[in-house]
C-alpha positions as YAML, in Angstrom:
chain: A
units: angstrom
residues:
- id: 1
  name: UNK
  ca: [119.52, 36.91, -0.02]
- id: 2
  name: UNK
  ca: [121.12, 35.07, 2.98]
- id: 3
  name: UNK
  ca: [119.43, 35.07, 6.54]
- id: 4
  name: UNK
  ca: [121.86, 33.92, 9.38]
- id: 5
  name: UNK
  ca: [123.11, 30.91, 8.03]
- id: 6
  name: UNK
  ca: [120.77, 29.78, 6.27]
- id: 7
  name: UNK
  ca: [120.15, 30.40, 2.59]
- id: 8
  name: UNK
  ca: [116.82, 31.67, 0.79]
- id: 9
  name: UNK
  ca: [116.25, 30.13, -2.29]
- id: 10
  name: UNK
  ca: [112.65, 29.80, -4.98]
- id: 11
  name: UNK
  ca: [110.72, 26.94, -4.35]
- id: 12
  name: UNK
  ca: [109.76, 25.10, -7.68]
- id: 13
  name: UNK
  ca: [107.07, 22.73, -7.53]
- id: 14
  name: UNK
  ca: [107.50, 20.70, -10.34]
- id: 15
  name: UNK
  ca: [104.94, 19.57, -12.97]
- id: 16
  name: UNK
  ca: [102.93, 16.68, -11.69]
- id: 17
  name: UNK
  ca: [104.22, 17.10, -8.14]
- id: 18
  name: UNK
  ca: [101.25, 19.69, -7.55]
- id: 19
  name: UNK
  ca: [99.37, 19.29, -3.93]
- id: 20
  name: UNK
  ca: [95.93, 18.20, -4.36]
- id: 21
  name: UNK
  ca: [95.29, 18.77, -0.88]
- id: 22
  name: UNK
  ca: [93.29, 21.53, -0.98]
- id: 23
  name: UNK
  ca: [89.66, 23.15, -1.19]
- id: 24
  name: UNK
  ca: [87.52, 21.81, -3.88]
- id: 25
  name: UNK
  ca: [83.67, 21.92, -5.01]
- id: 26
  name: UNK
  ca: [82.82, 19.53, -7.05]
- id: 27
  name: UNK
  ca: [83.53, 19.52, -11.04]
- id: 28
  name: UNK
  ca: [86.00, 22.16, -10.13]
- id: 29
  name: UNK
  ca: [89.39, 20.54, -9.85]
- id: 30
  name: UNK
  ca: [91.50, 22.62, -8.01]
- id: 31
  name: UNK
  ca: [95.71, 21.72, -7.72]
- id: 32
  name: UNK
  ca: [98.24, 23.61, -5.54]
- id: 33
  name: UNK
  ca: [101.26, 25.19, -7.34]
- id: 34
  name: UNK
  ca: [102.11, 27.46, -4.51]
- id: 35
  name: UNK
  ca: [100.56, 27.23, -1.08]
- id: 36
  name: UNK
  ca: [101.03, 26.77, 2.25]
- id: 37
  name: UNK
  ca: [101.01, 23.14, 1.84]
- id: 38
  name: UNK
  ca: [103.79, 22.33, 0.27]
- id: 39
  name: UNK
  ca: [105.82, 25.70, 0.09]
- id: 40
  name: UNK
  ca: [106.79, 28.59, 2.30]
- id: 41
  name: UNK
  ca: [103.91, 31.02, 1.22]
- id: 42
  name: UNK
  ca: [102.04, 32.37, 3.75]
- id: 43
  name: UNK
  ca: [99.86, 35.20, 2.44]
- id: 44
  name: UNK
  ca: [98.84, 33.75, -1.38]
- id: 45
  name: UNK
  ca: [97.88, 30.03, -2.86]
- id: 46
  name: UNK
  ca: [98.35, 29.85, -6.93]
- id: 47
  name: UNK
  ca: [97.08, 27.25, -8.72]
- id: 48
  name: UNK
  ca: [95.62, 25.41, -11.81]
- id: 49
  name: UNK
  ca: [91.61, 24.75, -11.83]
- id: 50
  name: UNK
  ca: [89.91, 22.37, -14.59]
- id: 51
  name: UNK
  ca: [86.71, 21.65, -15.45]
- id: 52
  name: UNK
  ca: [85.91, 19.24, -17.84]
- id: 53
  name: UNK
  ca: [83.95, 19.43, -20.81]
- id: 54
  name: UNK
  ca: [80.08, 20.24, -19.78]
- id: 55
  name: UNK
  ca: [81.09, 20.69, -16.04]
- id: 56
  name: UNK
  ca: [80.69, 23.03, -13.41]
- id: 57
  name: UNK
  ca: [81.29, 23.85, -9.73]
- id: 58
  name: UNK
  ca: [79.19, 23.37, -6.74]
- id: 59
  name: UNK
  ca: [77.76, 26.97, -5.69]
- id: 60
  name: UNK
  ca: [80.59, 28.23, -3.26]
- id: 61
  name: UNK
  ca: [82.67, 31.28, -1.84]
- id: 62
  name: UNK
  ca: [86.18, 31.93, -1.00]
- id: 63
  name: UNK
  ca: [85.97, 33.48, 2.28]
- id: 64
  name: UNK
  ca: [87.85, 36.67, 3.51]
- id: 65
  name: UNK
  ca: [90.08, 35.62, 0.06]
- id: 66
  name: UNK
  ca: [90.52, 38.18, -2.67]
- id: 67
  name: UNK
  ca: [90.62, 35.89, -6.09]
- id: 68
  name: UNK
  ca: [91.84, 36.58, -8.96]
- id: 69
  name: UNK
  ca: [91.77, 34.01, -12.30]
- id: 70
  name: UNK
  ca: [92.73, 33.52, -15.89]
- id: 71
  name: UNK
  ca: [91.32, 31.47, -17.80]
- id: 72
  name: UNK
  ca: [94.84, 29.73, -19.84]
- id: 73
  name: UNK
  ca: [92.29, 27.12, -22.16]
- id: 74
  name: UNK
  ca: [88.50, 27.17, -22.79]
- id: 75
  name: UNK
  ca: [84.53, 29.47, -22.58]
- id: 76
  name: UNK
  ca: [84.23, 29.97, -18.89]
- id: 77
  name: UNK
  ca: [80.41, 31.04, -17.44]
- id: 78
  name: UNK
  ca: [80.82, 32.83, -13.65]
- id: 79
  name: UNK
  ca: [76.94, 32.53, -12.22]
- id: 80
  name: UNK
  ca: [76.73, 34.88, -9.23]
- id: 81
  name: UNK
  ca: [73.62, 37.02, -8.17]
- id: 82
  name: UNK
  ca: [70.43, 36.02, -6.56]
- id: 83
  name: UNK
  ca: [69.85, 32.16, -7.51]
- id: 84
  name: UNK
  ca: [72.67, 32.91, -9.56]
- id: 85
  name: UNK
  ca: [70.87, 34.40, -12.16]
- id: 86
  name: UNK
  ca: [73.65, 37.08, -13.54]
- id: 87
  name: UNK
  ca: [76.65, 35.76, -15.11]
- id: 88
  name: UNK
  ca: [80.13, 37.39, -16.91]
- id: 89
  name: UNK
  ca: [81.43, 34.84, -19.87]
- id: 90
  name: UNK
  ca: [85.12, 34.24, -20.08]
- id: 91
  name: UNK
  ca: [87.04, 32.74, -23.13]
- id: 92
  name: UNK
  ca: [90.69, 32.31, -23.43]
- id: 93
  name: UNK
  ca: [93.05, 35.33, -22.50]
- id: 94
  name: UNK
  ca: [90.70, 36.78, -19.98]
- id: 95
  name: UNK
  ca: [91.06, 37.94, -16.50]
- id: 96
  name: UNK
  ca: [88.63, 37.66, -13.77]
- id: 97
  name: UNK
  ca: [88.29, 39.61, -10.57]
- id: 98
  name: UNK
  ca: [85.80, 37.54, -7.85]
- id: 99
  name: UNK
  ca: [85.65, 39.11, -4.54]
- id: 100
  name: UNK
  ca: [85.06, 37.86, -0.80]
- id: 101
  name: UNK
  ca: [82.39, 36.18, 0.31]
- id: 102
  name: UNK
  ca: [80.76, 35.97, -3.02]
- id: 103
  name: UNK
  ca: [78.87, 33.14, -3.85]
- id: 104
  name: UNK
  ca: [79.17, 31.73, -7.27]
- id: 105
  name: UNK
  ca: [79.51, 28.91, -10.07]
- id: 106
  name: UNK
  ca: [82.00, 28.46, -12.37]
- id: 107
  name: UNK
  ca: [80.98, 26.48, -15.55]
- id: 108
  name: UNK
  ca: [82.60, 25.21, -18.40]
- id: 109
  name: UNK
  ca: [80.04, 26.44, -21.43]
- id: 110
  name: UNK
  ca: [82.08, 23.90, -23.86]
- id: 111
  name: UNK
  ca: [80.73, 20.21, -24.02]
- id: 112
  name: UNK
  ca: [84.02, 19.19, -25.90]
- id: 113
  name: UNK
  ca: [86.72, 21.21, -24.46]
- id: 114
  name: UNK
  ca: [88.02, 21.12, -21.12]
- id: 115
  name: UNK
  ca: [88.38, 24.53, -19.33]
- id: 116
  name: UNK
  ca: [91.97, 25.27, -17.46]
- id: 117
  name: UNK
  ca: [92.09, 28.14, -15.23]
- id: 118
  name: UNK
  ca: [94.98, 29.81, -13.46]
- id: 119
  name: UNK
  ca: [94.18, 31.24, -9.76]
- id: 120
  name: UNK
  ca: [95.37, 33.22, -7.59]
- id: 121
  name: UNK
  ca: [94.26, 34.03, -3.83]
- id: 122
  name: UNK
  ca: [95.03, 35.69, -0.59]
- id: 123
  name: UNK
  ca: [95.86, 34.53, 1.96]
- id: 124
  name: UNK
  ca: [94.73, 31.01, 0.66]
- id: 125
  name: UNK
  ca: [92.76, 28.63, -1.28]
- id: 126
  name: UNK
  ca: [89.79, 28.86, 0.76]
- id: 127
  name: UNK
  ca: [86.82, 26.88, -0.37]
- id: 128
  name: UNK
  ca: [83.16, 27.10, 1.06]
- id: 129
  name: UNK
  ca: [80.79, 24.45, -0.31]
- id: 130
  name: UNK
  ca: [77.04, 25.81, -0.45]
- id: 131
  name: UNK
  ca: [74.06, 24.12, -1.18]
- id: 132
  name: UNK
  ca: [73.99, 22.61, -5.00]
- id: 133
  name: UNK
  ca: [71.42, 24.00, -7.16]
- id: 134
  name: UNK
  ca: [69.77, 22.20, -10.34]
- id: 135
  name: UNK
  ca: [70.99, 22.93, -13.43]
- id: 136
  name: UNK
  ca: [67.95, 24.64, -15.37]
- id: 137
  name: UNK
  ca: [67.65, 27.36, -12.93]
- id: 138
  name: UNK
  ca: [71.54, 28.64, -14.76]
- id: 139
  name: UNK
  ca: [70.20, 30.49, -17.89]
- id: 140
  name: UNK
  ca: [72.22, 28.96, -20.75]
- id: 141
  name: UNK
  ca: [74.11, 26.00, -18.97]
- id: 142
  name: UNK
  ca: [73.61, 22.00, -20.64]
- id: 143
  name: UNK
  ca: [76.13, 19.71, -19.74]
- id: 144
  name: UNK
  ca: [75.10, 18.11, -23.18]
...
């Protein structure tokens, strides 16, 4: 596809190029793939989140963004609820639907295994930070 003179072609970002510009929240490590940051997209950010071993995220929301994950390595824990008290589990192979405005943790159950997730979100990687919350009060969580 050709526009004027100028020629539209797929932006690749390369492995280890990825922007690490972008939202975070805490032991959720979040890298760009494709984002406004470093590509043309304007309407979706894709990217890789990690946590390692025993970790998990600050509570947080996404916004007005619609996300949608798969979890590529790992046991994944979503808290979400009143003082996050429900929770869906998550293992390798699964997708996950989280929508707007919802706050929520994301926890690696594993103590030995890192947990790699795949993300997708419109219209971007919008990250808002809430208060942190101790551990005990998410049923089943040890970092241990």
């Amino acid at each position: 596809m050709t526009t004027g003179t100028d020629k539209v072609v797929p932006v690749v970002t390369r492995k280890g190029s990825e922007a690490a510009d972008t939202g975070q929240s805490g032991g959720a490590v979040r890298i760009s793939g494709v984002g406004a940051s470093h590509t043309p997209a304007t309407k979706i950010w894709f990217g890789k989140v990690s946590n390692e071993p025993g970790y998990r995220s600050l509570p947080h929301h996404h916004g007005e963004a619609e996300t949608g994950g798969y979890v590529l390595t790992g046991i994944a824990r979503i808290y979400f609820g009143e003082n996050y008290s429900d929770y869906v589990d998550m293992a390798e192979g699964d997708f996950v639907f989280v929508p707007p405005f919802m706050p929520h943790v994301e926890v690696n159950m594993s103590t030995t295994d890192e947990l790699v997730w795949l993300t997708a979100r419109t219209p971007d990687n919008i990250v808002v930070n809430l208060p942190d919350v101790d551990d005990s009060i998410l049923e089943g969580y040890s970092r241990r």
